[in-house]
N, C-alpha and C positions, 0 to 999 in steps of 0.2 A: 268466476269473480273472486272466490276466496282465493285462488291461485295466486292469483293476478296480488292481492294486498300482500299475501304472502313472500312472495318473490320482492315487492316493494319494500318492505319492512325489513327480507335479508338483506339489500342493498343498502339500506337505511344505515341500518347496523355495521357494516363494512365501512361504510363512510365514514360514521363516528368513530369507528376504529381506527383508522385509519389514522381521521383527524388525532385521538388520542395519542399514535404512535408518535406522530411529529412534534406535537405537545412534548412528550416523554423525551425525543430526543435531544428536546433544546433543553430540558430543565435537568439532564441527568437522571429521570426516572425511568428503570428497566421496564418498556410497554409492549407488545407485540401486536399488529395488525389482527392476527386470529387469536386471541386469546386461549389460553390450555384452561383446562378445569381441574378443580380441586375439592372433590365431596361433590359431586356434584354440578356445581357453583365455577360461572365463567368467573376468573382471577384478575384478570388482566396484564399477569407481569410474563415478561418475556422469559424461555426457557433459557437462553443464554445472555452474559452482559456482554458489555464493551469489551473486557480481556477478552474473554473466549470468543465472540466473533472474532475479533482480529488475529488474534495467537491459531484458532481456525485458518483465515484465510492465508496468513501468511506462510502455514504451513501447507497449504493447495499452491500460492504462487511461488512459494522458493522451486520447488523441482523444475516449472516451467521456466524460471529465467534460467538455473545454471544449464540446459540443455541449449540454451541461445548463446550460453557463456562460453561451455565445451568446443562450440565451433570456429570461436575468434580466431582469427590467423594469426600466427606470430609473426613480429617482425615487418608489419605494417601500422606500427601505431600512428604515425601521420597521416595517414590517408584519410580524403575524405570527398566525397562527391561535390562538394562546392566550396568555395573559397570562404565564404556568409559559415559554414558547415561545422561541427563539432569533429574533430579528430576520433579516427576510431579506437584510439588508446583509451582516450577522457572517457569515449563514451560507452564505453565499455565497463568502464573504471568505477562510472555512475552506476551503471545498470547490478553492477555485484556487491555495492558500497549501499546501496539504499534502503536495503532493509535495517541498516546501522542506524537508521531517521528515525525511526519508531524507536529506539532506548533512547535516541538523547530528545524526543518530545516526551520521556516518561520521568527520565532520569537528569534533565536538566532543564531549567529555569526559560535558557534565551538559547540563542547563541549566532555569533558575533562573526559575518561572514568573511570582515576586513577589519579587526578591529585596532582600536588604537596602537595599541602597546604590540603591533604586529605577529604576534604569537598565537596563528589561528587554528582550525582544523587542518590537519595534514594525512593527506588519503593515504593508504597502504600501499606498500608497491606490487604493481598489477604487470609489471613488465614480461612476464612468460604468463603461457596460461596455467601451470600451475598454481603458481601465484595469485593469480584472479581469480582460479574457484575457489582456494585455500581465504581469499578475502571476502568473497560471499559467503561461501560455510561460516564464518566468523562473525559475519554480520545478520546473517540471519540467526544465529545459537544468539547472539548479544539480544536483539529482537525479541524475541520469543521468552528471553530469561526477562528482562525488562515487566513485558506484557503479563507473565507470570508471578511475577514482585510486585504489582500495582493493584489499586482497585478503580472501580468506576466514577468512585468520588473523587480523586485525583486528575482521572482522567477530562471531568470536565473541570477543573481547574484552568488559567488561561498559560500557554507559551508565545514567546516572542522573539522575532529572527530578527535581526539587526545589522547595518552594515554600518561600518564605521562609527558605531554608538547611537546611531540613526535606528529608529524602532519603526521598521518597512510592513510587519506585519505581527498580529496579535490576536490568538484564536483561542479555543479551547483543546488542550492538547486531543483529543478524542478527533476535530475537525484536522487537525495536522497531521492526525496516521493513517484518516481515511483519504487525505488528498494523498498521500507519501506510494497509497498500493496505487492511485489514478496516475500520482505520478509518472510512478514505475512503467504502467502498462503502457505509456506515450514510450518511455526511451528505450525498454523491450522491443515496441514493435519498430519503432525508429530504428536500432540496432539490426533487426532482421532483414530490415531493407539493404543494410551497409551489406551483409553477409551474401544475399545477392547479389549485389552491384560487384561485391567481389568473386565470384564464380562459385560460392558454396554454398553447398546445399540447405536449407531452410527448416527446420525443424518445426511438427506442427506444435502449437499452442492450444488455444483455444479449442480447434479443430484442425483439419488435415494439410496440408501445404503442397506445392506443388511434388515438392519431394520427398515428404514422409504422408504418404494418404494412409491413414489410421482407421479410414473406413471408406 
């Protein structure tokens, strides 16, 4: 029976931590689920912020996409499995450019996908693949220096994307770098699929692929 309360009371605790953590995430307070101790004494602040998770993560997904990047064909950037479809130039172009998302949610305000005065973002040229890793290495270094010059009070600050002066959307920049890696992982594995459909071989991600079995 004491077991029994016991096991209860660790779920209990779990719970409210839990809860704590989600609290923490919306209010900008560094929380963690399992709390570390200090003297003894549960803390409740988490070992790592908002930079360092991300400046973390994005340093485990950069090697993963430029391996997807390495294999794009040259000389096929129109191609695309349906007509509805993103071109495999663009979307390629997307996949090596996106880690550049996370500096400008750190280092800029808004930003203006058509904006009035016509002078918008203008992507790098990805036309060989030198070029296109040459522009993911650049976006991921921009990234990571970004995430490294910021802090977490910043980063719950709000940004706002815009098209034609039109305000479409307005987060706290922290929720814009974490949708930016969700992003990513859509048009990474989207990409893998085109590299497929085009006769080359698949590089595992995640885990192993038909083509590279890692285990």
């Amino acid at each position: 029976m004491h077991l029994v309360y016991a096991v209860n009371a660790q779920n209990a605790g779990r719970l409210e931590a839990l809860a704590a953590a989600r609290r923490g995430w919306h209010s900008g307070v560094s929380v963690h689920p399992h709390p570390t101790k200090a003297g003894g004494r549960h803390t409740g602040r988490c070992p790592l912020n908002w930079t360092e998770f991300f400046a973390a993560q994005l340093e485990r997904e950069a090697p993963l996409s430029r391996k997807a990047l390495e294999r794009v064909p040259e000389g096929t950037p129109d191609w695309k499995p349906h007509e509805k479809s993103m071109p495999l130039g663009y979307l390629s172009q997307l996949v090596a450019t996106m880690p550049g998302w996370i500096a400008m949610a750190v280092l800029q305000d808004e930003l203006d996908l058509n904006p009035p005065g016509g002078a918008g973002y203008k992507p790098p040229a990805t036309d060989t693949r030198a070029r296109l890793l040459a522009a993911h290495d650049e976006s991921v270094a921009k990234g990571l220096a970004s995430l490294r010059g910021t802090t977490d009070q910043h980063l719950a600050t709000p940004w706002r994307l815009l098209v034609g002066g039109r305000v479409v959307m307005e987060k706290p920049r922290h929720e814009v770098i974490a949708d930016t890696f969700t992003h990513l992982a859509h048009h990474r594995g989207q990409l893998t699929v085109y590299l497929r459909l085009n006769g080359v071989p698949v590089p595992a991600i995640y885990g192993p692929s038909a083509d590279d079995r890692t285990f």
